[in-house]
KEMIPA-865675 format. One record per atom (N, C-alpha, C, O, CB): residue in three letters; x, y, z. Coordinates in steps of 0.05 Angstrom, whole numbers, plus 5000, padded with zeros to 4 digits. Each point is the difference from the previous one (the first is absolute). Glycine has a CB too. Layout:
ALAXYZ ...
This chain:
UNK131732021584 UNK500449924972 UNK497549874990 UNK498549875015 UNK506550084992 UNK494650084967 UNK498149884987 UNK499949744997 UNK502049894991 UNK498050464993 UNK497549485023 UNK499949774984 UNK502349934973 UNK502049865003 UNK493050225015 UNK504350044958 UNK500950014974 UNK503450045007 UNK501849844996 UNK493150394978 UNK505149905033 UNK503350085002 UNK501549825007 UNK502249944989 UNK497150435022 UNK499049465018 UNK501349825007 UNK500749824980 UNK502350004992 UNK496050095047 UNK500049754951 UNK499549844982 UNK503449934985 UNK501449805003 UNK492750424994 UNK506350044988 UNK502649954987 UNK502350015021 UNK502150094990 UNK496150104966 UNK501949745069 UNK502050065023 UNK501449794978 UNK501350154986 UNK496549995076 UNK502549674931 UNK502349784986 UNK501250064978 UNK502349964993 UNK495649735021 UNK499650464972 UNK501150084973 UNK502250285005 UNK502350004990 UNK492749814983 UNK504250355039 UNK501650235009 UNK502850015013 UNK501850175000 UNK493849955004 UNK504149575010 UNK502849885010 UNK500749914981 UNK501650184994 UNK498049715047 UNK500450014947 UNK501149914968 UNK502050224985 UNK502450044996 UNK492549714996 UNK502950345005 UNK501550304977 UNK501750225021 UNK501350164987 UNK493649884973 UNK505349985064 UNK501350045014 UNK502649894998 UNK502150114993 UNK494349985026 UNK503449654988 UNK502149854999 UNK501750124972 UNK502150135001 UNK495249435026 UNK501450354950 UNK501349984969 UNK500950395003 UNK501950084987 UNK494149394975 UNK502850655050 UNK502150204997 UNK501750085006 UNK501350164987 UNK496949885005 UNK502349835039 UNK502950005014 UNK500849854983 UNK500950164983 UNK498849895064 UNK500849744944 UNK501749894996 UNK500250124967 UNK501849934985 UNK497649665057 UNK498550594952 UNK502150154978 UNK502450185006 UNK502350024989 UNK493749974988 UNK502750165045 UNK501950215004 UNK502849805010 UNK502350094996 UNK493750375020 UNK503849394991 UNK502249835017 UNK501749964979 UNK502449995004 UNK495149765033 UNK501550234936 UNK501749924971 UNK500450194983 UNK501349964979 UNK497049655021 UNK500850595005 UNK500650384995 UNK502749975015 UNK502250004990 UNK492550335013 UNK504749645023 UNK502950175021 UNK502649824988 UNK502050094990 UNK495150025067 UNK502149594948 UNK502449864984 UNK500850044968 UNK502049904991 UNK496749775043 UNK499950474952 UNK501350184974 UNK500750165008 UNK502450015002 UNK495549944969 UNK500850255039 UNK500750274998 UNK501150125031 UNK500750235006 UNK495649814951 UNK503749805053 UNK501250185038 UNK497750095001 UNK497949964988 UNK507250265016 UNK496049955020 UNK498950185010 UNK499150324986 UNK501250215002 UNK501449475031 UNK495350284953 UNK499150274987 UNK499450295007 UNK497950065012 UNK500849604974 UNK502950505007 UNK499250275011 UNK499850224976 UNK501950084986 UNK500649795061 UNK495050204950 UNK499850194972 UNK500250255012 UNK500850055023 UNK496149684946 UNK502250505008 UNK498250215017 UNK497649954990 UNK499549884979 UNK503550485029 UNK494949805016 UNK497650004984 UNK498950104984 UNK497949934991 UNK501949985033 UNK501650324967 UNK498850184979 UNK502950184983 UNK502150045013 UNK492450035023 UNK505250014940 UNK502350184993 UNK500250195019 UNK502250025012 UNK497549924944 UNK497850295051 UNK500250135009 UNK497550055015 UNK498249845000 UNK505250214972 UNK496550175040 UNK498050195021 UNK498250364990 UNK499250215011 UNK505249515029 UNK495850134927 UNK499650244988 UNK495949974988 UNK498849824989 UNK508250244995 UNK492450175025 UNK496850025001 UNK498649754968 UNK498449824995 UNK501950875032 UNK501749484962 UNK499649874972 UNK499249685000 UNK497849924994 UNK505950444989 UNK498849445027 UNK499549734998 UNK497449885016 UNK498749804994 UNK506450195000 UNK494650165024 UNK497649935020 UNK497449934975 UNK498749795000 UNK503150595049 UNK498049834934 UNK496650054974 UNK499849854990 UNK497649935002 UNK502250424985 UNK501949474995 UNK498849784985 UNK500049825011 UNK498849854984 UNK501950264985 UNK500249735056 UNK499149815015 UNK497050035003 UNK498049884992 UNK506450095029 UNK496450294999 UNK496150135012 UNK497150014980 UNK497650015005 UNK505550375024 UNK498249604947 UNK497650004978 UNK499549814990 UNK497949944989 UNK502750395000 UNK502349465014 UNK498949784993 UNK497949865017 UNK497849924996 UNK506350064983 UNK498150035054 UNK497349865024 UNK498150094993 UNK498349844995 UNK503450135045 UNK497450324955 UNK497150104994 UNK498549844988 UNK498049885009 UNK503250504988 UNK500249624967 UNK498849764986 UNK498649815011 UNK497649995007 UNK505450084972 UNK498949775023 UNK499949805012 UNK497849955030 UNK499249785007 UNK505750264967 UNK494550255042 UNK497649895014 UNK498250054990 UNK498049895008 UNK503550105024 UNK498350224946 UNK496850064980 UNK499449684991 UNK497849925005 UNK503350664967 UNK500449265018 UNK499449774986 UNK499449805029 UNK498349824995 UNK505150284952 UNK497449905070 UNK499349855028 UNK497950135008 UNK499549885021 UNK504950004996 UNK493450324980 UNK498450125006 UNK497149824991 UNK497949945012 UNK505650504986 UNK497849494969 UNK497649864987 UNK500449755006 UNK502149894994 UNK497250394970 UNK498749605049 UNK499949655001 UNK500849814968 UNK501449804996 UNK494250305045 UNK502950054943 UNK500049864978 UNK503549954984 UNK500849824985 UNK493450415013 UNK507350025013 UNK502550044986 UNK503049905017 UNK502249984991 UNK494750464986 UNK502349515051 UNK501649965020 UNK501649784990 UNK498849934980 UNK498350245057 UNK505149674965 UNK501549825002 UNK502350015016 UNK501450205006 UNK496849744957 UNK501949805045 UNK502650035013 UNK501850254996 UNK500350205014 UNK499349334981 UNK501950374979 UNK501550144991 UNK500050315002 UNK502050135006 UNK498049484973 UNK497350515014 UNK500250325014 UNK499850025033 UNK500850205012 UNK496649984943 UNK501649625059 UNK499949975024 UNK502650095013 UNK500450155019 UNK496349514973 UNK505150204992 UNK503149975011 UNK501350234992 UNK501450135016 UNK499149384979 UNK499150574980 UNK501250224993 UNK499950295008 UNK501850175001 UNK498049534971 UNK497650325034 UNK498650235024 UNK502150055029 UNK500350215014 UNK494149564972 UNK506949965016 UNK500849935023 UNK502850095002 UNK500950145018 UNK495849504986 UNK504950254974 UNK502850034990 UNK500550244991 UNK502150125004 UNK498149464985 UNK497350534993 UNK500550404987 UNK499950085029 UNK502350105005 UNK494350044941 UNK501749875078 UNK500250165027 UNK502550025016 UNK500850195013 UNK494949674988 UNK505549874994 UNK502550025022 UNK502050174978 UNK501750135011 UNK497849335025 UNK500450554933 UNK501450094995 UNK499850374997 UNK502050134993 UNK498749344993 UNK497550625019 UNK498450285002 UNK500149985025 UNK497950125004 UNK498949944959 UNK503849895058 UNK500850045033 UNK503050155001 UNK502249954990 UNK495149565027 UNK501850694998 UNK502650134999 UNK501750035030 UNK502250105006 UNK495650174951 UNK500449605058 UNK501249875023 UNK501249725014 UNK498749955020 UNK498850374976 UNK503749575001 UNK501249724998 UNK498549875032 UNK501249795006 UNK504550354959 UNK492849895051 UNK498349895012 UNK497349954983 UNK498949784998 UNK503550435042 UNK496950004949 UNK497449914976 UNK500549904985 UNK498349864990 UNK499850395010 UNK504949754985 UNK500149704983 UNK500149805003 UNK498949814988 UNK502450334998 UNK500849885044 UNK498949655008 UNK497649885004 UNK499749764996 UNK503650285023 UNK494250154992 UNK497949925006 UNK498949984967 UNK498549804999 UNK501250405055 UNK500549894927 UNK498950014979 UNK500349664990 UNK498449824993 UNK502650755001 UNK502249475009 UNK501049744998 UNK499449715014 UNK500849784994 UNK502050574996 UNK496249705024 UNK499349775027 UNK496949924978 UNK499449794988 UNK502950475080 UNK496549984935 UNK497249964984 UNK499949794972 UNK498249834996 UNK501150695021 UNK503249534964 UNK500349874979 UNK501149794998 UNK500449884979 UNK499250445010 UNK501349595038 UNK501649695003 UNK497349875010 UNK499249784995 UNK506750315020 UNK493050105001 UNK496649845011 UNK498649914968 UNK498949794997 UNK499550615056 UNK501749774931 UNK498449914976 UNK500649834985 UNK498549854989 UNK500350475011 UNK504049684997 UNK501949734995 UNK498449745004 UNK499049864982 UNK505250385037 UNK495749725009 UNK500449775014 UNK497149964994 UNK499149774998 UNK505050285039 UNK494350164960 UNK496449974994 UNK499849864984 UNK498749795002 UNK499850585003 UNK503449764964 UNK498849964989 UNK501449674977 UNK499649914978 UNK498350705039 UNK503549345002 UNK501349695005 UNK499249855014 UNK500249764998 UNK502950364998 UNK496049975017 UNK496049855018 UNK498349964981 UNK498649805003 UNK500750485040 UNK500449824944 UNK497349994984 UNK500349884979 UNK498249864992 UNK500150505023 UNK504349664968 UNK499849744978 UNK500849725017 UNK498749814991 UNK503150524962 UNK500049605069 UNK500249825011 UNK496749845015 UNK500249785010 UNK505350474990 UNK492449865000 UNK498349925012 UNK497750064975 UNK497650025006 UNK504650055048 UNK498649954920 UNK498350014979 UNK497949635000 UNK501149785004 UNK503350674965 UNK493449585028 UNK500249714987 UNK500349914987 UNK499749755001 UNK499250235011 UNK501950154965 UNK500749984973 UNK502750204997 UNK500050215013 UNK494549684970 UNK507650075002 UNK502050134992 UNK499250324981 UNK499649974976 UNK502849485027 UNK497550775007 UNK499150224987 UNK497049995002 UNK499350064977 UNK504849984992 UNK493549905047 UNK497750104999 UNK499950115029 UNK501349925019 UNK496849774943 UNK500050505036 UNK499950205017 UNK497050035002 UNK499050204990 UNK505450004999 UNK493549565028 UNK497950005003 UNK498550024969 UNK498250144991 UNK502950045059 UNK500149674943 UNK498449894967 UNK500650234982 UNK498350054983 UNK497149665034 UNK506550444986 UNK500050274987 UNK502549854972 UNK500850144981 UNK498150355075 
C-alpha cells in the first residue's frame, strides 16, 4: 500500500463505520430487502445505460472535465449496462469504492469544497 492511502486509514474507518450503521437503519425500516435487478434481460435495456457509461468515460477521459460526479456515474451506468450479474457486482463494488473516495476527499479537504485551490 501506498504511503498516501495509508494516511486516510482513520478517515476511511470513519466513513466505513457511518455506512454500516446506515445500512443498519435501512434494515430496521425496511427488513430485509430483496428487489430484482433489472425489469428485464432484453438487448434493448442493456443501450442506454451503455451510452450513458460511454458518456460518461469520454468526459473522464478529459482531465479538465472529470468530476467526481461523472467519475461515479461511469461507474453506476456500467453495472447497469452489465448483463451479467457477476459484472454488476463488480461494477458495483467499483462505485461503492468511489463512494467512499470520494467521501475521502471532501473529509480530508482543508477547506470545505476546495480541491487544491481549485
Amino acid at each position: 500500500m501506498s504511503e498516501d492511502f495509508m494516511a486516510n486509514a482513520a478517515v476511511r474507518l470513519r466513513i466505513t463505520r457511518q455506512i454500516v450503521l446506515e445500512r443498519m437503519a435501512q434494515h430496521r425500516k425496511y427488513g430485509v430487502q430483496r428487489h430484482r435487478d433489472r425489469a428485464s434481460f432484453t438487448a434493448a435495456e442493456f443501450e442506454l445505460p451503455e451510452m450513458l457509461a460511454a458518456a460518461e468515460r469520454q468526459i473522464n477521459d478529459d482531465p479538465q472535465r472529470k468530476t467526481w460526479q461523472s467519475i461515479l456515474l461511469e461507474q453506476v451506468w456500467g453495472a447497469m449496462a452489465a448483463d451479467e450479474l457477476p459484472a454488476m457486482r463488480a461494477e458495483l463494488v467499483k462505485a461503492g469504492a468511489v463512494i467512499v473516495a470520494w467521501i475521502e476527499d471532501i473529509d480530508t479537504r482543508p477547506t470545505p469544497g476546495d480541491v487544491d485551490g481549485r
